[in-house]
C-alpha angles and dihedrals in degrees: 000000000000124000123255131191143153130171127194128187154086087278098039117113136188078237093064078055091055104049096036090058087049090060099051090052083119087063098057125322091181088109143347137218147150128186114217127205112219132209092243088067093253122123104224107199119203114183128175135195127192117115113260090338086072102098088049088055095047095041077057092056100030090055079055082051111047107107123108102016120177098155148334155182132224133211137202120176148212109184115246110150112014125038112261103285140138093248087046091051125095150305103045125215149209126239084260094051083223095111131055133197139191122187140195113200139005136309101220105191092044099126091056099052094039099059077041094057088039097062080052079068079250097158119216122212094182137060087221126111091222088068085065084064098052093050087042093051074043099066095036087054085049078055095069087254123147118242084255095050092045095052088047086055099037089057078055091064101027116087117196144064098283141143119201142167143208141207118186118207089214086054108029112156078065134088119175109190133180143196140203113180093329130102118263119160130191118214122195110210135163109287094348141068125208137206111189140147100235132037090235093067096064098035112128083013105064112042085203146018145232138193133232120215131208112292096358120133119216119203111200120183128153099281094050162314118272127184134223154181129217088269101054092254116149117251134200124240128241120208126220124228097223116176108180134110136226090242089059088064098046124079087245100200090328114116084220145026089230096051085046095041088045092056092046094071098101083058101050095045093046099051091039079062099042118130095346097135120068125218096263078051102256124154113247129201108166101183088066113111094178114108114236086234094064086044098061090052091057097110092168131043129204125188117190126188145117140243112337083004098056087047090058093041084054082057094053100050086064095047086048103049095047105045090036103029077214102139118250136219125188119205132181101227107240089056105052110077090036091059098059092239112196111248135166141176086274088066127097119196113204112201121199118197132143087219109029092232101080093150090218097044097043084051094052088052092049090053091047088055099046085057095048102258116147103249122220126180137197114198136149096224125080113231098013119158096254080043100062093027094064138081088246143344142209116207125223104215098213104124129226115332112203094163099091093222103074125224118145097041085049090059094042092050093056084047095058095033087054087055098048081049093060086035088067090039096056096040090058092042097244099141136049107246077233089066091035088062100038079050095047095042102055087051082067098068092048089099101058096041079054097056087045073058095044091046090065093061099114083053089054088048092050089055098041081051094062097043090056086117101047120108116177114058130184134193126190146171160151134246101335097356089073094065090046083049093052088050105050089053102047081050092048089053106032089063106023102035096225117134110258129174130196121203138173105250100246094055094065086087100055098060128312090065074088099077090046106112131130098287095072130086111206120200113209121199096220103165112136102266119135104285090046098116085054091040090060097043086054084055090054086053105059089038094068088056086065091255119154110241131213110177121197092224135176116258108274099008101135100178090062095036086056099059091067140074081218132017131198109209118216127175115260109251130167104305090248101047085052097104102059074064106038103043088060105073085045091059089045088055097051092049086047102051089042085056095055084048089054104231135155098251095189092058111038112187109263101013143114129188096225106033099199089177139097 
């Protein structure tokens, strides 16, 4: 999950480290570091560690250390082996100091080849599992081996999903990286070249981009970029459509990425629906490679994801199964594979991931692949690795999300997924093009009723405000209120820290309707979708335990509005479409109490945007 990037170049600066790493603070933000190639052959390595405040302390000593600058990597981290400490940070060195490494993932056999390297008399200075590859890369070099050789034949020795990249101090206009099942990307500017994990990091800096695939190794150096496979064999370069700005991945007069991503909601659903709908009323989706005709023999459906995406994915299973009749299985993604699931040729998996490189979902898909099931992803990132690995694909639009808690790619996902859903439907013939376009045409309007949401933030505020003190929290619903539920308290937690629990409704007495006192407050998604008359009863019954209630309600309904010491109004929409709605004002709530907390919401403790590890 941590953050990788390296620039070389005439035009190539510390500073494109710096920034780059700014922008992959989603990634990891326990430490900072680059490691920066000089004219006089030396490899000068400058590492901070402070929490979120990192990257401040290494922009101050790299702006002492800018002089004589041929290349360089940066690193971001999020810990994985080795507590956050200076020695632990990256890059990673040899016992020369010549070579540098950064590294994305886990090295799952280290403790082998370490013990192996130390009886080599290679000496460690770290407790991580990415200082095995730079004393590896180390002893093929010995070899007589180039930088490019030594990293083939280090992937040969090295288990585990990684990415990693390296500079040589012999050699240092030069890096040779490498991925297996992690994201690592290649940029082409003017005067410069760029390696980096993520697409934000380069923009403004690569005019265009270019993917890495599985156990290929990239040389960049300041007259190119070339390709190759484990074998040496030339390779040629993808490029990747990109068609974000810079300005997408800056706050933009917001104090924070969530709060503007937030706000940017109406945008990314309306251009995930964009021109999906053809003039005899058809729906389109032009990125699916899968024929009707398989399509119409899919007789079990699968959806894999974690965390946001798992919850639109939730939303999903019940549009599916109602407008298809297909039968439909959820799966959180690192239990899937692990649990033999049953799969054919007849079964579709559906992934849902933002970045297409989710470890445990790209590892599901792979699995469902391996057993003969048709593949499907949903990411929000052209040419990902799940992206270019399934059958087919549907791309969310809503351009690059820096803030961790998700919330416009949540919305967008449902939106996709929803239109997948009507996609199936019309190619079996299970609904009418009449209801396909009543359907689709009241997805349409989903943007502006988000911005009306949107427009009652100060009230939300107010309401988060005067909850600053509370410390127990509990979401529930029904049908597709349950999956809203589950969302707005992943988001509660994920950025406050507060202990939040979602439910479905009917569950409350079997168990959980225990901790209901009144110290709780209890959050009911009450909007008019088909189980409102038991939803309301559920909310009676955790009034009468002294419980503070906030209900999600419809605009003007009166009867649920009046089932809560505080209401959040949303506009009525189709019931299914309801959660692209509700789940908004829930979001709101978490940023604003966390706000009130005064935490950092764009850097929750422990968490990474993309997590590439098992």
């Amino acid at each position: 999950m941590c953050g990788i990037i390296g620039s070389t170049g005439d035009a190539a600066t510390l500073n494109d480290l710096v920034e780059g790493l700014a922008r992959l603070e989603y990634r990891g933000y326990d430490s900072a570091g680059v490691a920066v190639a000089r004219a006089d052959g030396t490899l000068d390595r400058i590492r901070a560690v402070d929490g979120t405040t990192s990257l401040k302390l290494l922009a101050d000593l790299a702006s002492e250390r800018s002089e004589g600058y041929i290349a360089g990597l940066g690193h971001t981290r999020w810990a994985t082996h080795g507590r956050v400490t200076t020695e632990n940070a990256h890059p990673h060195m040899d016992c020369s100091g010549g070579i540098g490494v950064v590294h994305n993932g886990i090295v799952e056999n280290f403790r082998e080849l370490k013990a192996e390297l130390e009886s080599e008399e290679h000496h460690f200075d770290s407790q991580t599992d990415t200082e095995v590859i730079a004393h590896l890369l180390e002893s093929f070099l010995k070899q007589g081996l180039s930088l490019r050789e030594a990293v083939m034949q280090s992937m040969s020795r090295l288990r585990g999903a990684m990415s990693f990249v390296a500079i040589d101090s012999k050699d240092p206009g030069v890096m040779v990286g490498t991925k297996r099942m992690a994201p690592l990307i290649v940029g082409k500017g003017r005067g410069a070249n760029f390696v980096a994990s993520d697409i934000p990091a380069i923009l403004g800096k690569a005019d265009s981009f270019y993917q890495v695939g599985d156990n290929q190794v990239v040389v960049v150096s300041p007259q190119g970029i070339e390709l190759f496979d484990l074998t040496g064999t030339s390779v040629q370069l993808v490029e990747i459509s990109v068609d974000w700005d810079l300005a997408a991945a800056e706050r933009g007069g917001f104090s924070d990425f969530m709060s503007k991503e937030i706000f940017e909601q109406p945008a990314a659903v309306r251009d995930t629906l964009l021109g999906r709908l053809n003039a005899p009323g058809e729906i389109v989706l032009d990125e699916m490679r899968l024929d009707p005709e398989e399509l119409r023999r899919i007789n079990k459906i699968f959806i894999v994801g974690c965390g946001t995406s798992y919850h639109a994915g939730m939303v999903a299973k019940y549009a599916i199964e109602h407008w298809t009749r297909i039968p439909v299985e959820l799966d959180i993604s690192s239990e899937f594979r692990y649990r033999d699931p049953v799969l054919d040729q007849e079964t579709l998996v559906i992934g849902v991931s933002q970045s297409g490189e989710t470890l445990d979902t790209l590892a599901a898909m792979n699995e469902a692949s391996l057993l003969g099931a048709k593949t499907l992803v949903v990411s929000n990132v052209m040419g990902s690795s799940m992206a270019r690995t399934a059958d087919a694909v549907l791309y969310t639009r809503a351009g690059p999300e820096i803030g961790v808690a998700a919330t416009k790619t949540h919305t967008a996902q449902i939106s996709a997924l929803l239109l997948l859903a009507l996609y199936l439907a019309q190619v079996r013939h299970c609904l009418y093009p009449s209801e396909i376009r009543e359907i689709y045409e009241e997805m349409i309007t989903l943007p502006e009723k988000i911005e009306q949401v949107l427009a009652t933030d100060a009230a939300v505020q107010e309401v988060a405000q005067s909850m600053a003190a509370v410390k127990r929290f509990y979401f529930i619903g029904r049908h597709v209120g349950y999956p809203v539920a589950l969302e707005g308290a992943l988001k509660l937690k994920e950025i406050s820290y507060l202990p939040a629990e979602g439910y479905p409704a009917g569950e409350l007495k079997h168990g959980p309707i225990a901790m209901i006192d009144s110290d709780a407050v209890v959050f009911g998604v009450t909007t008019r979708t088909r189980l409102w008359e038991k939803m309301t009863s559920n909310l009676e019954e955790v009034r009468v335990r002294g419980a503070r209630i906030v209900v999600v309600a419809n605009e003007g309904d009166t009867q649920s509005v009046g089932l809560g010491d505080a209401a959040f109004e949303v506009p009525k929409t189709h019931a299914l479409l309801a959660p692209v709605l509700d789940v908004i004002p829930l979001q709101l709530f978490a940023y604003h109490l966390a706000v009130a907390l005064g935490n950092d919401v764009d850097r929750p403790r422990n968490l990474a945007k993309t997590v590439t590890v098992e």
